[in-house]
C-alpha positions in Angstrom: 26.5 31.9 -88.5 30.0 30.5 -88.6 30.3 27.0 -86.8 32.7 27.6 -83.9 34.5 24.6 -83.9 37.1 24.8 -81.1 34.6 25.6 -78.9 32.8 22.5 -80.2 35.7 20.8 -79.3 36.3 22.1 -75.5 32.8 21.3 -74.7 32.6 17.7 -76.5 35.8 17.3 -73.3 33.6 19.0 -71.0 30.6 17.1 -71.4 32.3 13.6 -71.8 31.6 11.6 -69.0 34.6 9.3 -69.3 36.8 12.5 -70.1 35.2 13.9 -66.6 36.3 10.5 -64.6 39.6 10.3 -65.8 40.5 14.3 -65.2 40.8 14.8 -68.8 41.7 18.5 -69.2 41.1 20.3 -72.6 43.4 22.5 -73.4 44.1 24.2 -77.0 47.5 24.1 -78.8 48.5 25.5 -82.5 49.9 22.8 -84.2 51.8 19.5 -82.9 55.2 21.8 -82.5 53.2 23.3 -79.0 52.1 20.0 -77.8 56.2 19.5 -76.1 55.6 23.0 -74.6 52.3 21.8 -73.1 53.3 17.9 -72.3 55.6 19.8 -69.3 51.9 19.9 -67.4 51.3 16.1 -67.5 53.6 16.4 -63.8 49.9 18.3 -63.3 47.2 16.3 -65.5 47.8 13.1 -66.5 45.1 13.2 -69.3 44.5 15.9 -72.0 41.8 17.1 -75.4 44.3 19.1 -76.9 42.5 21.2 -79.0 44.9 22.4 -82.3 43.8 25.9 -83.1 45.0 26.4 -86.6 43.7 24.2 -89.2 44.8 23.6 -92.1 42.3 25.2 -95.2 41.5 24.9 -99.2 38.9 26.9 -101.2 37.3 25.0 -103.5 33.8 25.5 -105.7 31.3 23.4 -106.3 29.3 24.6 -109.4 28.9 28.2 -108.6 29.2 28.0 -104.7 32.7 28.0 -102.9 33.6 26.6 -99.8 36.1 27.1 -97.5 37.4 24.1 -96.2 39.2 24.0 -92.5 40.8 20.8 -91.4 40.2 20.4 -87.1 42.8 18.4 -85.5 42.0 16.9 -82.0 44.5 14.9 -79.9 43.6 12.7 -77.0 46.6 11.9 -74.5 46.9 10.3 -71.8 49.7 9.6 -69.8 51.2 5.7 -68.8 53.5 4.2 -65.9 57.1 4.3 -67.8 58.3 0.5 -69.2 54.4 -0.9 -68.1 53.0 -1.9 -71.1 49.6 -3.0 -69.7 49.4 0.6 -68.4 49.9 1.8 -72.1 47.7 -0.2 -73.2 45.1 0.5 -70.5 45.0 4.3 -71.5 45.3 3.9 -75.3 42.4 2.0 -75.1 40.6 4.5 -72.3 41.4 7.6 -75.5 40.3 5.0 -78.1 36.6 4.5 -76.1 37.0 8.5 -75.9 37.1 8.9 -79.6 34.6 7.0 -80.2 32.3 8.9 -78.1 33.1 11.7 -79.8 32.7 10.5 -83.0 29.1 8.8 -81.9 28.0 12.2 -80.5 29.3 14.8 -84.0 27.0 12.2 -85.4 24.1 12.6 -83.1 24.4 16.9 -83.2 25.1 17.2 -87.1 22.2 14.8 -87.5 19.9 16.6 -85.0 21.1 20.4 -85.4 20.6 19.8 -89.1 16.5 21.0 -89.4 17.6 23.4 -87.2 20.3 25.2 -90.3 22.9 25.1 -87.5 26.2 25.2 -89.4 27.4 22.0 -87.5 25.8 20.6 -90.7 29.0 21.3 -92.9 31.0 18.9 -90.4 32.2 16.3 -92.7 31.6 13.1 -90.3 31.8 10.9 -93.1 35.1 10.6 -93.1 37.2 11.1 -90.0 40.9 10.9 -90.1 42.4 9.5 -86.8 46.6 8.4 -85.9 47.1 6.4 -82.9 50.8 7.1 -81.4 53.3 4.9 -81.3 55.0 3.3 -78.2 57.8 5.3 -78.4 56.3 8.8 -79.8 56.2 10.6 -76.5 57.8 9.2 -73.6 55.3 8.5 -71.0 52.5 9.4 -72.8 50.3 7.6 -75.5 46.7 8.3 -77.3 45.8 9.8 -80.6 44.7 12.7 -82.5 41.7 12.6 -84.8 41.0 15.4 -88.0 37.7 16.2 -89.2 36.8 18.9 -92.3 34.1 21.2 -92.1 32.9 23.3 -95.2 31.3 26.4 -94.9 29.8 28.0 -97.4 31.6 31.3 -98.8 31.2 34.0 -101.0 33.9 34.7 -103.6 31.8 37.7 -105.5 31.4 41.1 -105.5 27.9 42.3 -105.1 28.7 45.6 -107.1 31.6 47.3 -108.5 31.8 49.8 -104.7 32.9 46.1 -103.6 35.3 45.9 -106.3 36.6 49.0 -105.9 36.6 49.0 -101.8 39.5 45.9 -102.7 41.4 47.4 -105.1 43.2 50.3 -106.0 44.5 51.1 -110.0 47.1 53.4 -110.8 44.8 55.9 -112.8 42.7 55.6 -109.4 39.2 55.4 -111.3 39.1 52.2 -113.2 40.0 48.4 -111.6 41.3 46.5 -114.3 43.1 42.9 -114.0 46.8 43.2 -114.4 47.9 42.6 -117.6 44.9 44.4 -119.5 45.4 48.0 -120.3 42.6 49.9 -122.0 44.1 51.1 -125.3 43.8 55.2 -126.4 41.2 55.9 -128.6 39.2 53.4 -127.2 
């Protein structure tokens, strides 16, 4: 079973008691260029999880397995009175507690899911890259976005050569060889 991060994600801002008190809406986006598009409902909501549903990936192998590793990018916002730098400060430190919880509780499930084989076991909270914004990022706004790596287990082989040939079609129709490798006459 695949670990359906996103909808990790959502529920981690569901769940979240401080997210709950200050109307902190999750919402997904794909990639920071949507987050302008979606900053137009802070008129609406003051406070968003935006969720960033692309990731950013890289197979790698270790030994003789391969992973798949997917990047998850999380951004807490929250929006400020204009020129009130206590207010600013107020609500970066409101997302920084809100990370933190986050953080505390991807500990607590990986740990605790982890007899059970639940796949949240590939989350990589060991090292958990996090940005605070600038004053001036976003007008209005402030927070922080957070990226954790999960890496799943894949396989990179064929089981037979139906799998092979299900992937791949030759010119002669009958025999997958690499490009480059041409089986000689008389051969």
């Amino acid at each position: 079973m695949i670990f359906d991060a996103l909808h990790y994600f959502e529920t981690l801002a569901q769940q979240n008691r401080l997210c709950r008190e200050h109307a902190f809406k999750p919402v997904f986006c794909s990639g920071p260029d949507s987050i302008e598009g979606l900053m137009q409902q802070f008129q609406k909501t003051a406070n968003f999880v935006m969720i960033d549903d692309t990731t950013d990936q890289n197979l790698y192998s270790e030994g003789v397995s391969y992973f798949k590793r997917r990047v998850y990018t999380v951004f807490i916002l929250a929006a400020y009175r204009w020129d009130d730098m206590e207010d600013r400060e107020e609500k970066l430190n409101l997302c920084r507690e809100i990370f933190q919880q986050f953080v505390r509780r991807m500990i607590w499930d990986r740990i605790r899911r982890e007899d059970e084989g639940d796949d949240i076991t590939f989350l990589n909270v060991e090292k958990i890259y996090s940005k605070e914004f600038g004053r001036y990022t976003m007008s209005g706004v402030t927070g922080l976005y957070f990226m954790v790596e999960n890496d799943e287990p894949t396989s990179m082989e064929y089981e037979d050569e139906n799998d092979l040939e299900s992937e791949w079609v030759t010119e002669t129709g009958t025999q997958t060889e690499p490009a480059g490798e041409t089986q000689e006459e008389g051969d």
